[in-house]
C-alpha positions in Angstrom: 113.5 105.5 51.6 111.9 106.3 55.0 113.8 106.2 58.0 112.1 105.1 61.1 113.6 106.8 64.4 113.3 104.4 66.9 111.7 105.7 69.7 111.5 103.0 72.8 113.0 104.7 75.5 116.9 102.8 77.0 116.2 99.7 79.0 117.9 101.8 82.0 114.9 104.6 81.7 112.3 102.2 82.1 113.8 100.5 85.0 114.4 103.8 86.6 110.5 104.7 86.3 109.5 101.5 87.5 111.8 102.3 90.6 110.3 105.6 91.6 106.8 104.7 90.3 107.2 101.7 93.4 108.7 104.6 95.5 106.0 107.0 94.9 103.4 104.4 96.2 105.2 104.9 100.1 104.5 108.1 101.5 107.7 108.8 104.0 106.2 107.6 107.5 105.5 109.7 111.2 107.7 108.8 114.1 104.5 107.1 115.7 104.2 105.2 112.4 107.7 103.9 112.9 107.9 103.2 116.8 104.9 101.0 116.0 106.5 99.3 112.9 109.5 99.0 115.0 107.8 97.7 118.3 106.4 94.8 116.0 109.8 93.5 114.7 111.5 93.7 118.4 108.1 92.1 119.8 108.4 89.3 117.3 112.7 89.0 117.7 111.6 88.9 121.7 109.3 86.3 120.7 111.6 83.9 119.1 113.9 83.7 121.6 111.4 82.7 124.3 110.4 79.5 121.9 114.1 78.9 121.4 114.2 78.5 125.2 111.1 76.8 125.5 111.1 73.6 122.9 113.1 70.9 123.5 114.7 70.6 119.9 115.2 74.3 120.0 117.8 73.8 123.0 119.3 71.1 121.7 120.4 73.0 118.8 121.5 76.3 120.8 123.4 73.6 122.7 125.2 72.8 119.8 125.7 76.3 118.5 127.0 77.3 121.7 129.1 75.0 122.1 130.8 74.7 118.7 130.9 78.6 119.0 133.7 78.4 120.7 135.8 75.1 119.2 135.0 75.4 115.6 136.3 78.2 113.8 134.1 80.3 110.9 136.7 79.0 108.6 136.5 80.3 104.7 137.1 76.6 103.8 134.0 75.9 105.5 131.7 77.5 102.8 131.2 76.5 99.4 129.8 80.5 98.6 132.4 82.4 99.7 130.4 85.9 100.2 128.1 83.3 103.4 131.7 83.5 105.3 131.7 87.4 105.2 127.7 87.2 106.0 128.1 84.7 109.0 131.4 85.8 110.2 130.0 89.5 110.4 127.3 88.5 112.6 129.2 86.1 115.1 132.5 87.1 115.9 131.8 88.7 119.1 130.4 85.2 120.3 134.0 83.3 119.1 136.0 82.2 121.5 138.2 85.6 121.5 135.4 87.7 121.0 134.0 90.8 123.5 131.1 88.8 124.2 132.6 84.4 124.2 132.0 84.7 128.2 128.8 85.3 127.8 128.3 82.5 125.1 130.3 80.1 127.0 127.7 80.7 130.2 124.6 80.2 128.1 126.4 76.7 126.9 126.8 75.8 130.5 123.5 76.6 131.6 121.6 74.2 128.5 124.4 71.2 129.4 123.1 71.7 133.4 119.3 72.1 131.6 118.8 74.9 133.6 115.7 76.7 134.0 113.8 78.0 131.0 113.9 81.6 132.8 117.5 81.0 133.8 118.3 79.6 129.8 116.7 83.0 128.6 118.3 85.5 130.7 121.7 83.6 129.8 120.5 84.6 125.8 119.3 88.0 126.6 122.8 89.0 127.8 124.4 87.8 124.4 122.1 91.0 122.8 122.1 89.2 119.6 120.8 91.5 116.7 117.8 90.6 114.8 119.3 89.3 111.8 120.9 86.4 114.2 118.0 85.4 115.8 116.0 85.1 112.7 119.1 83.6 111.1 119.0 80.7 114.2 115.2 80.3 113.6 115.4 79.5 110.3 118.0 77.3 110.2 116.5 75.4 113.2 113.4 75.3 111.0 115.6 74.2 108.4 116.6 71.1 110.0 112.9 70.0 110.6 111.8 70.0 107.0 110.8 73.9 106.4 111.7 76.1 104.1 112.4 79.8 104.5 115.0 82.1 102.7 117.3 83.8 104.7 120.9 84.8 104.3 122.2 84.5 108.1 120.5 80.5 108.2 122.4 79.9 104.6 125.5 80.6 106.7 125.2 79.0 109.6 123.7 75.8 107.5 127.1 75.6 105.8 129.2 76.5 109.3 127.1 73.6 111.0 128.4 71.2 108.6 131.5 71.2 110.1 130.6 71.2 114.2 131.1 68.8 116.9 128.2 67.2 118.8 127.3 69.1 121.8 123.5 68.1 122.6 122.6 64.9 124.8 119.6 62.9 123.3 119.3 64.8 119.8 116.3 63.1 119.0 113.9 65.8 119.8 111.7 66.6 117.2 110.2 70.4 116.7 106.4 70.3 117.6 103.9 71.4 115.3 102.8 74.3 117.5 106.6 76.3 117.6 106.9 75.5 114.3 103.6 77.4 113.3 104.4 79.8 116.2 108.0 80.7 114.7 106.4 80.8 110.8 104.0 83.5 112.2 106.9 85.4 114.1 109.2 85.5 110.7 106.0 86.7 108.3 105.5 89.4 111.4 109.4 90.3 111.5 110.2 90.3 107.7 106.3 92.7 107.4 107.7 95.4 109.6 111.4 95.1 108.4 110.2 95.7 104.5 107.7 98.4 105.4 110.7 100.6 107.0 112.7 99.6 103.7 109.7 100.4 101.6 108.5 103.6 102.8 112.2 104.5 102.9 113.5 103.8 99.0 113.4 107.5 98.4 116.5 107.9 100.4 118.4 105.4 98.7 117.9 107.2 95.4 118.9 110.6 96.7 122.4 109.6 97.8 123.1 106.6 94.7 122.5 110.6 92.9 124.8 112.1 94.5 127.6 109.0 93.3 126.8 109.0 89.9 129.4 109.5 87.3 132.4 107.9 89.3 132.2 104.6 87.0 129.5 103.0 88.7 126.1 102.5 86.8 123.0 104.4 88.9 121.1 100.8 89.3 123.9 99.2 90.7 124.2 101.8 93.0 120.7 101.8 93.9 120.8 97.9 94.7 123.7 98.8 96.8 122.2 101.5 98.6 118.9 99.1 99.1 120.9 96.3 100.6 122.4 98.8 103.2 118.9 100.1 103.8 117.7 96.8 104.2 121.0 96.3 106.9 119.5 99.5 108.9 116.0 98.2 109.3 117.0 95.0 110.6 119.1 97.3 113.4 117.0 99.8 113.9 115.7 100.3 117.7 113.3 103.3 118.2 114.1 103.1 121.4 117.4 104.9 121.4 115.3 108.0 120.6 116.3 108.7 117.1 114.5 108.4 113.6 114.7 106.1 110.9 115.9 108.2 108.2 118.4 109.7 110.4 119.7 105.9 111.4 119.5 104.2 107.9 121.1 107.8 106.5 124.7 106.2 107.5 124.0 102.7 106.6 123.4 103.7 102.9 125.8 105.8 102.2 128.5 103.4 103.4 127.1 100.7 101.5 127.3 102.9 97.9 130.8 104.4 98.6 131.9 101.0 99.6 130.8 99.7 96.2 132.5 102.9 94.3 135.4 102.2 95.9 135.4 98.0 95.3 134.1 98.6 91.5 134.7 102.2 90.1 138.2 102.0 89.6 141.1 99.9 88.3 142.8 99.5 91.1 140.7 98.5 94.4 142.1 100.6 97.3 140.8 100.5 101.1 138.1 102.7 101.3 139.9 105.2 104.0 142.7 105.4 101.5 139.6 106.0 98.5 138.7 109.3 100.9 142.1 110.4 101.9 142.4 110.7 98.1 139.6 112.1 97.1 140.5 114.8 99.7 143.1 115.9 98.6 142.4 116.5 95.0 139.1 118.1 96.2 141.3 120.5 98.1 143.6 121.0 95.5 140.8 121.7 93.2 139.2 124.4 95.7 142.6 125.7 96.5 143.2 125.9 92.0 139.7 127.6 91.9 140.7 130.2 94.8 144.2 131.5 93.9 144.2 130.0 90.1 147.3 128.4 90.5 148.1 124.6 91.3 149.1 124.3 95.2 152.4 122.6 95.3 152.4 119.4 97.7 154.0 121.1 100.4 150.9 123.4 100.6 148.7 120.4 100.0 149.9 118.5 103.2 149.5 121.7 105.2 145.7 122.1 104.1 145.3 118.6 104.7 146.7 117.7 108.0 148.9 115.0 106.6 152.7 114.4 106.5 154.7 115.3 103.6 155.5 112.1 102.3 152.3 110.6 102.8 150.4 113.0 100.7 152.7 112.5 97.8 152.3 109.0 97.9 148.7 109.5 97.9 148.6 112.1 94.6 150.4 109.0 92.9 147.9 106.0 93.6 145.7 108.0 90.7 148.2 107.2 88.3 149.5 103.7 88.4 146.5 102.7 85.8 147.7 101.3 82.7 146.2 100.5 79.3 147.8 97.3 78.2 147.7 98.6 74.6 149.6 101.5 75.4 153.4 101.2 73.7 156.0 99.0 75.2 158.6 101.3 74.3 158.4 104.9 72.2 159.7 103.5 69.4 158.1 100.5 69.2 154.7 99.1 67.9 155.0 96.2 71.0 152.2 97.0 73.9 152.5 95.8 77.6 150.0 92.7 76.9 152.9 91.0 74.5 155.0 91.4 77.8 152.7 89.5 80.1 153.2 85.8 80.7 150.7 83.3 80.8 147.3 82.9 78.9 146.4 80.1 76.6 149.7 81.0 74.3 152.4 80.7 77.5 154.8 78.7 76.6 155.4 74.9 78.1 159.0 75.3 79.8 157.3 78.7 81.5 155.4 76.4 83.7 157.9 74.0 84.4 159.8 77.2 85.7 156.6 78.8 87.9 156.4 74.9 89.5 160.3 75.0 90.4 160.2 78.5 91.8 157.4 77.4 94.0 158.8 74.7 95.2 162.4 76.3 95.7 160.0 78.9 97.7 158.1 76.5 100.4 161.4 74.5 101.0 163.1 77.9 102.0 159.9 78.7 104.3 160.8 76.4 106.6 163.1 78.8 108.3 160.2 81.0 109.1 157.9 80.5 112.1 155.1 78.9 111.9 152.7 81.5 112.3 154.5 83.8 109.5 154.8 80.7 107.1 150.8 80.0 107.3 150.3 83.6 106.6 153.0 83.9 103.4 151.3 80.6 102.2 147.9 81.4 102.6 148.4 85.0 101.5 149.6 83.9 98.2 147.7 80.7 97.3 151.1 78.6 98.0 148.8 76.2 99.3 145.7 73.7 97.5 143.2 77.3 97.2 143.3 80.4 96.2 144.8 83.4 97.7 143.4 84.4 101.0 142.6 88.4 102.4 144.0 89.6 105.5 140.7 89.2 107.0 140.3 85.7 106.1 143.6 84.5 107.6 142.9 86.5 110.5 139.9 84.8 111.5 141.2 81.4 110.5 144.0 82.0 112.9 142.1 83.6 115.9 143.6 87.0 115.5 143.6 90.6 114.2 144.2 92.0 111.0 146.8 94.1 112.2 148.9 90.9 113.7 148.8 89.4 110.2 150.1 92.3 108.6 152.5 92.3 111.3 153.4 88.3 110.1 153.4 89.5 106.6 155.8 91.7 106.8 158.3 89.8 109.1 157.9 86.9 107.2 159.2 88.6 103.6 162.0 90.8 105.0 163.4 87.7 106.1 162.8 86.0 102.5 164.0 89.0 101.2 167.4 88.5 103.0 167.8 84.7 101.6 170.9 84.5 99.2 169.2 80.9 98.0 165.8 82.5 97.0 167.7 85.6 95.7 169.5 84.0 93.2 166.9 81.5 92.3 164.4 84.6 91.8 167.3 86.1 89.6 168.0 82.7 87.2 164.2 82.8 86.9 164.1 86.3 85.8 166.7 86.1 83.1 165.2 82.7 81.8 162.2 84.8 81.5 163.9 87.3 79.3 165.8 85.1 76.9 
């Protein structure tokens, strides 16, 4: 009997060549090359705004945009895709009302409600320095509401936010004229031409640093789609001007996009990226320090090479061992794994959730000793209410504040559940029910 080999190269392969075949067709440009690519975009982005200014229908809605910028939160409740909240939210929350830059915002409402000057309007939108990605992300949205179609992620956000806004503008009945709307359609082709062409000419890059990641758990195309869509965020904030090149600029924008994805998807555990790096650190230094002396540092020695306290390196040398297999033996001398330990699933037994629904409610009754700001933190933090679990982040800007004071909430908020006799001993009878 013959045995055929087979000899089609792995899906993967092919896809790679394909890649750098498309690569290999973009020589890397000149800086004269790029200033010109790059005076394009900016020329168009300069462009847009003037017609925003300038048509009737275009003010109207940058009344409304204005104006709701500053009463209607960029709520994660607002979205039905929840990665638009991080996509919008990114790109507006200087404008909010406690942003660096709401001031600014709130003067460019004023001057469309007293339908100031078209000069007057524009210099009022030239001191908000909008990126690029914002303006086209207005444009389109604008052209959106007239009955065109044109794909952009910024205009998918702010069609969802815009759901959810007060009216603003006096006499919304302005329609777009044809002209702006051809105007705009040639701007965007002009914009998104130069933007790909520095992405294009550039792809090189990304697949040099995706390289330099592989083998942490992370497969090379994902990384590569990674790196792109960072690549793709550089070009869109590129500005020659400032006197540097593209392939230094974009250098930083990849690189953080692909360690950012290691860190979200490469391990078991999902850790803040500065902790991924702290970590990563120090078992590189323990590894140089192994190779130089051939003996193990101790952590004292460790924390000295590092800069970093005692105790804080030793916590850090133990976050690379809390990764579990649930197969792995209950007990040495027993054949019982950590799954058959786990409640829930499809098996979970009827009277367990009779017992989750009473500890919740025993829960929020006892949150009503807490302020108000720490119980809207514990309930949104844990999915206590109709949703499911909010970040930090998110509950920071549905509240109007930082990070740092929700942690701050947080924390307050369970030492002071920690201290209630009534949810201690509830937490206890539900714990030995859980055992029996």
């Amino acid at each position: 009997m013959t045995i055929v080999e087979n000899t089609l190269p792995n899906t993967d392969d092919r896809d790679l060549e394909r890649l750098f075949d498309q690569a290999r067709r973009y020589p890397l440009l000149t800086a004269e090359q790029e200033r010109e690519i790059d005076t394009t975009k900016w020329n168009a982005v300069a462009s847009m705004q003037a017609l925003l200014v300038e048509d009737l229908a275009a003010r109207d809605y940058l009344l409304d945009w204005s104006g709701n910028s500053a009463v209607t939160a960029i709520d994660v409740s607002c979205f039905e895709r929840r990665e638009l909240h991080f996509v919008l939210r990114r790109e507006m929350a200087q404008y909010m009302a406690a942003g660096k830059l709401a001031n600014e915002m709130e003067a460019l409402h004023g001057a469309l409600q007293r339908k100031r000057s078209n000069r007057h309007v524009l210099q009022c939108l030239e001191n908000l320095q909008l990126p690029a990605s914002l303006i086209v992300g207005l444009t389109v949205s604008l052209m959106r509401r007239h009955g065109n179609k044109w794909p952009d992620s910024v205009a998918d956000g702010m069609d969802e936010w815009s759901r959810h806004w007060g009216s603003f503008a006096r006499g919304n009945d302005h329609v777009l004229t044809q002209e702006t709307t051809q105007a705009l359609k040639k701007l965007l082709r002009m914009y998104s031409s130069a933007r790909d062409k520095l992405t294009m000419h550039n792809l090189r890059l990304v697949y040099s640093i995706a390289g330099r990641h592989r083998g942490k758990g992370v497969a090379y195309l994902d990384l590569i789609q990674e790196g792109t869509l960072g690549l793709i965020r550089a070009a869109e904030k590129y500005d020659h001007r400032k006197g540097f090149r593209f392939s230094t600029y974009c250098f930083n924008w990849i690189t953080q996009a692909v360690r950012r994805y290691v860190g979200d998807t490469g391990g078991l555990i999902r850790y803040p990226t500065h902790v991924q790096e702290q970590v990563s650190r120090l078992y590189r230094l323990r590894m140089d320090q192994q190779q130089r002396t051939g003996q193990e540092p101790t952590d004292e020695e460790l924390a000295q090479a590092a800069d970093l306290p005692l105790e804080k390196t030793r916590e850090l040398l133990r976050l690379r061992n809390l990764g579990l297999s649930l197969d792995a033996p209950q007990y040495d001398d027993d054949d019982s794994t950590l799954l058959d330990s786990m409640s829930g699933g499809p098996f979970e037994r009827c009277e367990q959730r009779a017992d989750n629904a009473s500890l919740h409610r025993r829960l929020v009754n006892e949150m009503a000793a807490l302020d108000r700001a720490e119980r809207d933190v514990v309930v949104a933090r844990w999915g206590l209410h109709d949703g499911p679990p909010l970040s930090r982040a998110e509950i920071a800007d549905r509240m109007q504040v930082s990070r740092e004071w929700v942690r701050q909430l947080e924390h307050a908020a369970l030492n002071k559940l920690s201290r209630n006799e009534r949810i201690r001993s509830a937490f206890k009878d539900y714990v030995s029910a859980a055992n029996d």
